[in-house]
LOKOL-701888 format. One record per residue: residue in one letter; x, y, z of N, C-alpha, C, O in turn. Coordinates in steps of 0.05 Angstrom, whole numbers, plus 32768, in hexadecimal, padded with zeros to 4 digits. Layout:
<drenbas>
aXYZXYZXYZXYZ;...
</drenbas>
This chain:
<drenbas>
x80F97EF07F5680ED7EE77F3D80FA7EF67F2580FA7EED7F0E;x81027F087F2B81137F187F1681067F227F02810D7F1F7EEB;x80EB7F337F0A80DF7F357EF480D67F567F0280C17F5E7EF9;x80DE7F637F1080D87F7F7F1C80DF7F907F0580CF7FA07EFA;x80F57F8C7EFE80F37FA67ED980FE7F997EC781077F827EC5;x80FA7FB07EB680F67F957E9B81087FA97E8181097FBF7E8C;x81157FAA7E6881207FB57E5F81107FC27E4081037FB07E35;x81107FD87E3380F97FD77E1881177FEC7E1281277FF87E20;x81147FE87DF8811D7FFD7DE3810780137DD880F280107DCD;x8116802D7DE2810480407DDF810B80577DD0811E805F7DDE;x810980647DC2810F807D7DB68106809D7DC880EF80A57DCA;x811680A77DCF811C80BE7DDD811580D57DC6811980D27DAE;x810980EB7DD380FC80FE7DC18101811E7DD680F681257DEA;x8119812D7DC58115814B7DD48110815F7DC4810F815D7DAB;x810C81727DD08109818B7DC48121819B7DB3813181AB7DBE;x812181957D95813181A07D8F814F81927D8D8164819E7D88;x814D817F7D92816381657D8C8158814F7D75814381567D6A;x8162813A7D6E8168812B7D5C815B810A7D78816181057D8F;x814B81007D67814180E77D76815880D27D88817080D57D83;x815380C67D93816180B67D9A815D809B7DAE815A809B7DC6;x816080857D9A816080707DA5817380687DC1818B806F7DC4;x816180577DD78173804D7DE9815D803A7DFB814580407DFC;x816980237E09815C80127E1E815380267E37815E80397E41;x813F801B7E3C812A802C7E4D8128800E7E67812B7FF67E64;x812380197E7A811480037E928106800A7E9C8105801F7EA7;x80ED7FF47E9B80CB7FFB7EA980C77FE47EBA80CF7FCD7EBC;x80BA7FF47EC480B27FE17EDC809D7FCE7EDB80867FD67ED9;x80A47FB57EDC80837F9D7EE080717FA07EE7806C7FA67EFE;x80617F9C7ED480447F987EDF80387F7F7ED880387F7C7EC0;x802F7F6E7EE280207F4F7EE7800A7F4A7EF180037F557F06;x7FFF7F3A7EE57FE47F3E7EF57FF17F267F1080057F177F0F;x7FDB7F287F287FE57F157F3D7FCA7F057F417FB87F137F49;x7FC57EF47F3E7FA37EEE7F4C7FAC7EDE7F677FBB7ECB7F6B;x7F9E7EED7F737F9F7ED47F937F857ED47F8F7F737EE47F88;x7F8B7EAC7F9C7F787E9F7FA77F7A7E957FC57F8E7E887FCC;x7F677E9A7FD47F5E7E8C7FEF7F547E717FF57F3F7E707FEA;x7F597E5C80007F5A7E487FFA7F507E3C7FE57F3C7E2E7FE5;x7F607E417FD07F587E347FAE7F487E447FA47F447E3F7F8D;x7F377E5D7FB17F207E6B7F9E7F2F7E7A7F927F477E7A7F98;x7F257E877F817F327EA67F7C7F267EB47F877F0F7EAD7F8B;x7F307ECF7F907F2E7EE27F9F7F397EFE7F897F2A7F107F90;x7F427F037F7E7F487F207F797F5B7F107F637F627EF87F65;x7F637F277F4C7F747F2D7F307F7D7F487F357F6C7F5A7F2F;x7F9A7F537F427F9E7F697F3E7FBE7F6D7F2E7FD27F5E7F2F;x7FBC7F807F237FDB7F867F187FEF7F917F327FEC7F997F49;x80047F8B7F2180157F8F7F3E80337F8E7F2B803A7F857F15;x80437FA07F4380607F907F3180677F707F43805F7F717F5A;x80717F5D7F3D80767F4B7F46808D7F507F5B80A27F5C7F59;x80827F437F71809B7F3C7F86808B7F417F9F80787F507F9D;x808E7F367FB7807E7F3E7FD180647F327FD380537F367FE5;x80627F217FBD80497F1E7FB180347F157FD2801F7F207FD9;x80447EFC7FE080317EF17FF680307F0B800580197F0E800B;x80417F278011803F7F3B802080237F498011800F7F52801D;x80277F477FFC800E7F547FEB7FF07F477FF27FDB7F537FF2;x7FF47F2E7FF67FDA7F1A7FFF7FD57F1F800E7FBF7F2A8011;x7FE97F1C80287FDF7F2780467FD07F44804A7FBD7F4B8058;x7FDF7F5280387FD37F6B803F7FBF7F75802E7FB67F8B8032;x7FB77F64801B7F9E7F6A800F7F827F57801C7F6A7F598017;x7F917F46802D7F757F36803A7F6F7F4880577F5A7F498062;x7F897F5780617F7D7F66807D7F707F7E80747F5E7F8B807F;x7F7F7F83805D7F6A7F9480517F4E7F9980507F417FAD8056;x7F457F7D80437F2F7F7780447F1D7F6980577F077F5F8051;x7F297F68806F7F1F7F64808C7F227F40808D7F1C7F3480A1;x7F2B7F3580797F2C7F1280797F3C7F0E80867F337EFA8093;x7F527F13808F7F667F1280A77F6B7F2480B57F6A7F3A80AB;x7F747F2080DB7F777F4080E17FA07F3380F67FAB7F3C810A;x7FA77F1F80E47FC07F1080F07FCF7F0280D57FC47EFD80C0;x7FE77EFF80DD7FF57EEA80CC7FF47ECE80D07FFA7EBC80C0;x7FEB7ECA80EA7FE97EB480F37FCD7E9F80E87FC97E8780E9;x7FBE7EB580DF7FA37EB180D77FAE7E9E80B77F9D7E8E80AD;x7FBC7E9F80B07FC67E93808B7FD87E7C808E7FEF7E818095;x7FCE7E5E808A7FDC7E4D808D7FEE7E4B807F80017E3D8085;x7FED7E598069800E7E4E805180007E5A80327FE77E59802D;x800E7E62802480107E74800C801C7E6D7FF880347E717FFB;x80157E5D7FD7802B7E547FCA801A7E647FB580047E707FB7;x802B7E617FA0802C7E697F82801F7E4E7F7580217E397F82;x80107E4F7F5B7FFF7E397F5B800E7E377F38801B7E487F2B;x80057E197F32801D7E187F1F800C7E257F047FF47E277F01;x80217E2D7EF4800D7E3C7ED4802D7E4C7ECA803E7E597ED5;x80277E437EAF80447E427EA180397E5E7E9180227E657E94;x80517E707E7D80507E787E6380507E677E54804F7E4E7E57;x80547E787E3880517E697E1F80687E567E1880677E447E07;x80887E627E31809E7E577E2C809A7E467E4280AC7E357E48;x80847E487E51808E7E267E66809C7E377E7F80AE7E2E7E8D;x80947E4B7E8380A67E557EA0808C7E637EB1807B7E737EA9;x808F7E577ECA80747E607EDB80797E777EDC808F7E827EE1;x80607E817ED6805C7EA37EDD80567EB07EF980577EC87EFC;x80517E9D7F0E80547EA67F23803D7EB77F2680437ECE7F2D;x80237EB37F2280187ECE7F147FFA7EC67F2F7FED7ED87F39;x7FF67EA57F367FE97EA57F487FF87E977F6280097E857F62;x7FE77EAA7F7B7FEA7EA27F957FD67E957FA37FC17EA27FA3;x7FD47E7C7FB07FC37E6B7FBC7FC57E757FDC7FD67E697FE9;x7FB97E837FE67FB57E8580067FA47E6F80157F8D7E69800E;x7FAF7E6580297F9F7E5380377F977E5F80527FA67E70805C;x7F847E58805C7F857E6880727F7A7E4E80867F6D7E3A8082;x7F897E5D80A37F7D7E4880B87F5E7E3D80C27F4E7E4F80C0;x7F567E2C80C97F3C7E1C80C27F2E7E3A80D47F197E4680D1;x7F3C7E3C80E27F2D7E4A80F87F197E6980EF7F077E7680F9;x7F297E6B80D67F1E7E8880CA7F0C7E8080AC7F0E7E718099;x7EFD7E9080B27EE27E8B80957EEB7E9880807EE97EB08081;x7EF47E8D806B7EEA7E9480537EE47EB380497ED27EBE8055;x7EF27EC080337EE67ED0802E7EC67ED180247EBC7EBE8017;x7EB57EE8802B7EA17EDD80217E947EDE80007E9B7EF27FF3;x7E897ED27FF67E857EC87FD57E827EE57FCD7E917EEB7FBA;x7E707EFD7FDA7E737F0E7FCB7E8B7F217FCC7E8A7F367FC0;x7EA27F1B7FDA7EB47F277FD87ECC7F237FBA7EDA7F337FAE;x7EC87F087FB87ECD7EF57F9F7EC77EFB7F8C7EC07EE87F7F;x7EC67F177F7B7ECD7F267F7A7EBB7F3A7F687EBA7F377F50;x7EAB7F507F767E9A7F647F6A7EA67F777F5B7E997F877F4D;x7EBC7F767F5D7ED37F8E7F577EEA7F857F497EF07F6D7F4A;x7EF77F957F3D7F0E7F8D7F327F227F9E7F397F1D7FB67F32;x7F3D7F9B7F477F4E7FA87F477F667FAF7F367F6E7F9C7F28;x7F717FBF7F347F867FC77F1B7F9E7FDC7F2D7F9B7FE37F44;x7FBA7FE37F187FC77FE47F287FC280097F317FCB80137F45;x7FB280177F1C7FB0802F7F1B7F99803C7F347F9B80517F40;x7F84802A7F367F7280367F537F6980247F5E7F5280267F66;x7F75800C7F617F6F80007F837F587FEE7F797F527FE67F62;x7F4D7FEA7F8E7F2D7FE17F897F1B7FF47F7B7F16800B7F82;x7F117FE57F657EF87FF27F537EE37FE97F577EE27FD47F63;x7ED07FF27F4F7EB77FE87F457EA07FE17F607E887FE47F5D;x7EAC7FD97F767E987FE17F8D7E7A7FEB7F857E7780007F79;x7E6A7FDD7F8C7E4E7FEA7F907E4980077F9D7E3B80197F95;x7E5C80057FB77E5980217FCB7E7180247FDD7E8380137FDF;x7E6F80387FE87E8080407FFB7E7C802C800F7E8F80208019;x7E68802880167E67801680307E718000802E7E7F7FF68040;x7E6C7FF380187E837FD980127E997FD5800E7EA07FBF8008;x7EAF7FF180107EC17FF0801E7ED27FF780327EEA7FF58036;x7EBE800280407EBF800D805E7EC07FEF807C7EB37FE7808F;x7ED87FEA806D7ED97FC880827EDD7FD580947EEC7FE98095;x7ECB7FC780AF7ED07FC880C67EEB7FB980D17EF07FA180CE;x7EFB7FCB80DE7F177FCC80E97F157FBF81047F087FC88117;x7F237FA981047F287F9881177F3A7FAA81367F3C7FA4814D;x7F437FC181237F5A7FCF81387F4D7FEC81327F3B7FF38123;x7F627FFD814B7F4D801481577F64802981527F7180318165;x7F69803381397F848048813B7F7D8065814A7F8E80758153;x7F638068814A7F5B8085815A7F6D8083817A7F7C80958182;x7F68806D81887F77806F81A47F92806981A37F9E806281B7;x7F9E8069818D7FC3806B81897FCB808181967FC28097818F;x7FE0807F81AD7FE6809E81B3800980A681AD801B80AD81BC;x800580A08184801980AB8181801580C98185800180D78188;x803580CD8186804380E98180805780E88171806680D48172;x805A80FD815E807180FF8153807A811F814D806981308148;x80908125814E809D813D813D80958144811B809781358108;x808E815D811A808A815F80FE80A7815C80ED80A8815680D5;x80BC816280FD80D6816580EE80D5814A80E380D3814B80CA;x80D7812B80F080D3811380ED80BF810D80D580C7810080C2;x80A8811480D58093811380BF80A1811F80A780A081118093;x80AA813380A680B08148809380CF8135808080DB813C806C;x80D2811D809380F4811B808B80EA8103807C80FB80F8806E;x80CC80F6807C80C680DA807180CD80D6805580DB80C4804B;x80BD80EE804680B680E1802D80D980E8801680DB80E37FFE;x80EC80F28024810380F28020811280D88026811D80CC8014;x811280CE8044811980B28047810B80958037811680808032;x80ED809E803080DC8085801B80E9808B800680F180767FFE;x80F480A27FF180FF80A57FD9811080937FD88110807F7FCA;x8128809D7FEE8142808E7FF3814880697FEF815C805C7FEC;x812880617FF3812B804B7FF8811C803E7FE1811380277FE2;x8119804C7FCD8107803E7FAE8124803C7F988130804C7F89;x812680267F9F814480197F89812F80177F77813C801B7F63;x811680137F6C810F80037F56810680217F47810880257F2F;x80FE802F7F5480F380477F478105805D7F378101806D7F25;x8123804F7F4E813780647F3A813C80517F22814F80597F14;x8131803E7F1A813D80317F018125803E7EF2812580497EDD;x8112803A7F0180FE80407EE680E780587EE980D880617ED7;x80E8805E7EFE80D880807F0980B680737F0780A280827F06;x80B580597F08809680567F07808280467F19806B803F7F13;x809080417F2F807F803D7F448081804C7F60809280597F6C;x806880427F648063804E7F82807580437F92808880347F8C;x806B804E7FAF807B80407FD28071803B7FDF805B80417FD7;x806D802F7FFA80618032801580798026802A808980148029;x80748038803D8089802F804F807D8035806C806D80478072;x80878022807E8076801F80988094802880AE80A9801D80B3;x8087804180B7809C805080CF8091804380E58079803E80E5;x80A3803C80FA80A58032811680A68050812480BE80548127;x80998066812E809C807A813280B2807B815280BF808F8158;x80B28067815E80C3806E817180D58066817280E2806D8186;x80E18052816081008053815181088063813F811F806B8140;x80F0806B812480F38077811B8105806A80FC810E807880EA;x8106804B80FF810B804480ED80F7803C80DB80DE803C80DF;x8102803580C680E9802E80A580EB801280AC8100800780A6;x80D7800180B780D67FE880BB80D07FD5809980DA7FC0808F;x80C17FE2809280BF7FD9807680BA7FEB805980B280028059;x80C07FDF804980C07FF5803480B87FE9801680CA7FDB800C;x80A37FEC8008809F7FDC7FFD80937FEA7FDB807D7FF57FE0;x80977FEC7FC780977FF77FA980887FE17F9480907FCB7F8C;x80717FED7F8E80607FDE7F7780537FF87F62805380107F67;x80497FEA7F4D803F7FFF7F398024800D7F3C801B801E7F2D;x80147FFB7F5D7FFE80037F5C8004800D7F82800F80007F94;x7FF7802B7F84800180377FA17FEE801C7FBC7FF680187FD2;x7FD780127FB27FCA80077FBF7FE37FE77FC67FEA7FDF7FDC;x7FE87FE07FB57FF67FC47FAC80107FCC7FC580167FBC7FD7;x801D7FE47FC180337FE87FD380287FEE7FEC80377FE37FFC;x80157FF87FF980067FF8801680067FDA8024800F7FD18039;x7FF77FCD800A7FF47FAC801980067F9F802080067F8F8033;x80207FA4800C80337F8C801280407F9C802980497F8E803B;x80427FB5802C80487FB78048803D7FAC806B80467FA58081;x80257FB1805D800F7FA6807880147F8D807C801A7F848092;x80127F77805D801B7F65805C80317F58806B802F7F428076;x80457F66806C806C7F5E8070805B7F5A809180587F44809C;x804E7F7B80A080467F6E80BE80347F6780C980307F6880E1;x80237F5B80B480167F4A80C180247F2880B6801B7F1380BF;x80307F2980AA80427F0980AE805B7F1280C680667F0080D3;x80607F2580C880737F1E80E480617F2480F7806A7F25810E;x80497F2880F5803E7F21811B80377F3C8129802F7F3C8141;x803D7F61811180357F6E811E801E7F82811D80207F9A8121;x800A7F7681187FF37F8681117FE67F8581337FE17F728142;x7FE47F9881357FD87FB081297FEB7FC1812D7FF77FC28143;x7FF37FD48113800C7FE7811F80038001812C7FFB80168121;x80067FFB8143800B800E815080238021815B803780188165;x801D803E8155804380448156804880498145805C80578147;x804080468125804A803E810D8038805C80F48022806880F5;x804B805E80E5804F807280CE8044806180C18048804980C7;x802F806980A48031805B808D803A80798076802C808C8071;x80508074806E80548086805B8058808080368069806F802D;x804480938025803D80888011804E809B7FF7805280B27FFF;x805680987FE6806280AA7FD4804880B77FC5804A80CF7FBF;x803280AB7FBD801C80BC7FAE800C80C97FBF801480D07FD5;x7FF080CE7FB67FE480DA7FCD7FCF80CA7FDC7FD580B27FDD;x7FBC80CE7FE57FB080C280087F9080C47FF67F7F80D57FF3;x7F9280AE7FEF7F6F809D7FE37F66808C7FF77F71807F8008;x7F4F808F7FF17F2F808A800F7F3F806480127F41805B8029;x7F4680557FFF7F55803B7FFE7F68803D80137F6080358029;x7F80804880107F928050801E7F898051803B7F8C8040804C;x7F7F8066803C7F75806E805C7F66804F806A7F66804B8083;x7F59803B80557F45803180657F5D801480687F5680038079;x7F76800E80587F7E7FFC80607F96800680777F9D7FF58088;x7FA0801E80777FA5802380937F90802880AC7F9A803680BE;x7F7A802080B17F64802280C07F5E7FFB80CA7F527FF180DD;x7F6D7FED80B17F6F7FDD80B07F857FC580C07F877FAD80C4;x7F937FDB80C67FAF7FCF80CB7FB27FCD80E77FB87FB980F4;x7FAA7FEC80F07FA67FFA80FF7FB7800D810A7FB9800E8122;x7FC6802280F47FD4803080EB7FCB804A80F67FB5805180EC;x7FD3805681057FC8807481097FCF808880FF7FBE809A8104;x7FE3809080EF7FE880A280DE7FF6809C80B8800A809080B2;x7FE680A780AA7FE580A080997FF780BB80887FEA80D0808A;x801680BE8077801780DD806E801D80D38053802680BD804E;x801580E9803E802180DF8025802580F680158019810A801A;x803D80F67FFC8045810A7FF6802E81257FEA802F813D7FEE;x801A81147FD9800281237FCF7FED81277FDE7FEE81247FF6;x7FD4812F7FCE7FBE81347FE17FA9811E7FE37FA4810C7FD3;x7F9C81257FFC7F8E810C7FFE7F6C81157FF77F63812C7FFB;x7F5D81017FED7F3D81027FE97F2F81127FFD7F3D811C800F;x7F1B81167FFD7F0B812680127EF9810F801D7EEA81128030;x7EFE80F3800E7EE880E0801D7F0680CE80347F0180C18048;x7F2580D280267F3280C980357F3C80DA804B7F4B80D3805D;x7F2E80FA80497F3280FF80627F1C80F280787F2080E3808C;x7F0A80FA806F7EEE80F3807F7EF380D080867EDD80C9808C;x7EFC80C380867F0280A780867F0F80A2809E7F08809280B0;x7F2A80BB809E7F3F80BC80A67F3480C780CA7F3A80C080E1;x7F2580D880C07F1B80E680DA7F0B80CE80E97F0F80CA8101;x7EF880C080DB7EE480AF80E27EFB809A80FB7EF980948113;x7F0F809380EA7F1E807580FE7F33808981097F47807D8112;x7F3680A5810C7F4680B381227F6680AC811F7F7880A8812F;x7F6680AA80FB7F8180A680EF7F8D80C980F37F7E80DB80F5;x7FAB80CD80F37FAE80E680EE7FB980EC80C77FCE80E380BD;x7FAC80F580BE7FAF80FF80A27FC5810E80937FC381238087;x7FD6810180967FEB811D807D7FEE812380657FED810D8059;x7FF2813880557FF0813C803A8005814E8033800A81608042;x8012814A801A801F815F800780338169801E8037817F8027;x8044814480268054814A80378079814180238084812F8017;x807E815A802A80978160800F80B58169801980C68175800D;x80B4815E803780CE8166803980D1817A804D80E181778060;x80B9819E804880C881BA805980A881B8805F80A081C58073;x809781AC8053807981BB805B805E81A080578064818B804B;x805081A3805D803B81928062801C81948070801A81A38084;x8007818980677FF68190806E7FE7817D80817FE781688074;x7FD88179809A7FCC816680A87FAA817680A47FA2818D80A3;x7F9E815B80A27F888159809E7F78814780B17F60814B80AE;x7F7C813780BF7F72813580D17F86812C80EE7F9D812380EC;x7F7A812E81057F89811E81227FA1813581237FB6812B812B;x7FA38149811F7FBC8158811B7FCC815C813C7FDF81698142;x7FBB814C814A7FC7814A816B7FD9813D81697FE68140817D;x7FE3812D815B7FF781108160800F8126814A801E8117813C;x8013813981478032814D813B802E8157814D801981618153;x80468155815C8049816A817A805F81878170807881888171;x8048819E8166805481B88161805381C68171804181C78181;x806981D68170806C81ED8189805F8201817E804E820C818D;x8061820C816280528229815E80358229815E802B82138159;x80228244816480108242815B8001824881458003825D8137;x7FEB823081427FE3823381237FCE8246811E7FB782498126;x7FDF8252810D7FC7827080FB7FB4826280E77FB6824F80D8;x7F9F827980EF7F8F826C80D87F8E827B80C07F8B829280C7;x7F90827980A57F8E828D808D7F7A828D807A7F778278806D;x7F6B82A180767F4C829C80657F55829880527F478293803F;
</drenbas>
């Protein structure tokens, strides 16, 4: 769609220098609304692109699908600008007869945005979806060296961020290849989770089992619960995570990483699935 960055003229400002004009690149933001068979369902910002990966993985999200197979077909619904060029701005999900409907009050109590995910929720419990998949009996293992090497390999792989330094990542590790099966950059960290979950649950592999989700910001109670969703057993991200996304994390027997940077890192929960040789001290 060609609309991922966008170009502004900006004036540059240092300390002790003389101003200076020059073209700047930012990154899109759009609103997206999907709809489920013709309803609407959700208005969230997003940068454009991935947009149906983004659907999928905001409906397993929300427990409305737990397959790709479950979504009969996905179009863009027609709606022009002011110059006559579709904005691409809504998605029509259909889903197979066989699966119900989101339900009316999901349609929408909340509003999402690209800065924290789902808002406005009544409670915690209403978004504590029950997970179709069981990541506590995953019996990954992994090397911490491997963990420690992620959020260097997710950098490597944000072409959009080196143009404009302003979005997030998510990227889904195959832990026993060890390759980045998908990798995916939006302006909202929630928006980049889904279209990953998204990408496998349209190829057919949910529940990931085996599988890294690695995030460039940090580990919000959202986060944790749409990898709980997936069925993702270890969740690491460069910052720190909530105290309700640890407790989340512990609850579905996800393993937890934080303020993972390369030489050092912290686990917060399942810390059985890093197979370390030394032993751990404790320090008051």
């Amino acid at each position: 769609m060609g609309r991922i960055t966008t170009r502004r003229r900006v004036t540059r400002i240092r300390r002790n220098a003389p101003p200076s004009a020059r073209a700047d690149v930012l990154a899109v933001e759009e609103p997206l609304e999907i709809r489920v068979n013709g309803r609407p369902l959700v208005v969230t910002m997003r940068t454009p692109g991935n947009d149906v990966d983004l659907a999928f993985g905001f409906l397993v999200s929300e427990g409305v699908i737990t397959r790709g197979d479950q979504v009969e077909g996905a179009r863009y619904c027609a709606g022009a600008n002011n110059d006559g060029v579709n904005t691409y701005n809504v998605l029509d999900v259909a889903l197979i007869p066989e699966v119900p409907p989101p339900a009316p009050e999901l349609a929408r109590s909340f509003t999402t945005t690209s800065a924290c995910g789902v808002c406005g929720k009544d409670s915690i419990d209403a978004v504590t979806t029950r997970s179709a998949f069981h990541p506590a009996s995953d019996p990954l293992i992994v090397e911490p060296e491997f963990l420690l090497d992620l959020p260097t390999r997710l950098r490597a792989g944000q072409s959009v961020f080196d143009k404009t330094g302003g979005l997030h990542a998510a990227a889904l590790v195959d832990a026993a290849s060890g390759d980045i099966v998908a990798l995916r950059e939006d302006v909202g960290r929630h928006n980049a989770v889904d279209k990953v979950i998204g990408w496998a649950a349209a190829a057919q592999r949910l529940p990931l089992r085996g599988h890294i989700l690695q995030v460039s910001g940090r580990a919000s109670f959202e986060l944790v619960q749409k990898a709980a969703m997936a069925g993702i057993p270890m969740l690491s991200a460069v910052s720190a995570p909530s105290s309700l996304a640890a407790d989340l994390a512990d609850e579905h027997g996800i393993t937890l990483v934080g303020f993972s940077r390369g030489e050092s890192m912290v686990l917060y929960t399942r810390a059985d699935r890093v197979q370390t040789r030394a032993t751990v001290t404790s320090s008051p």
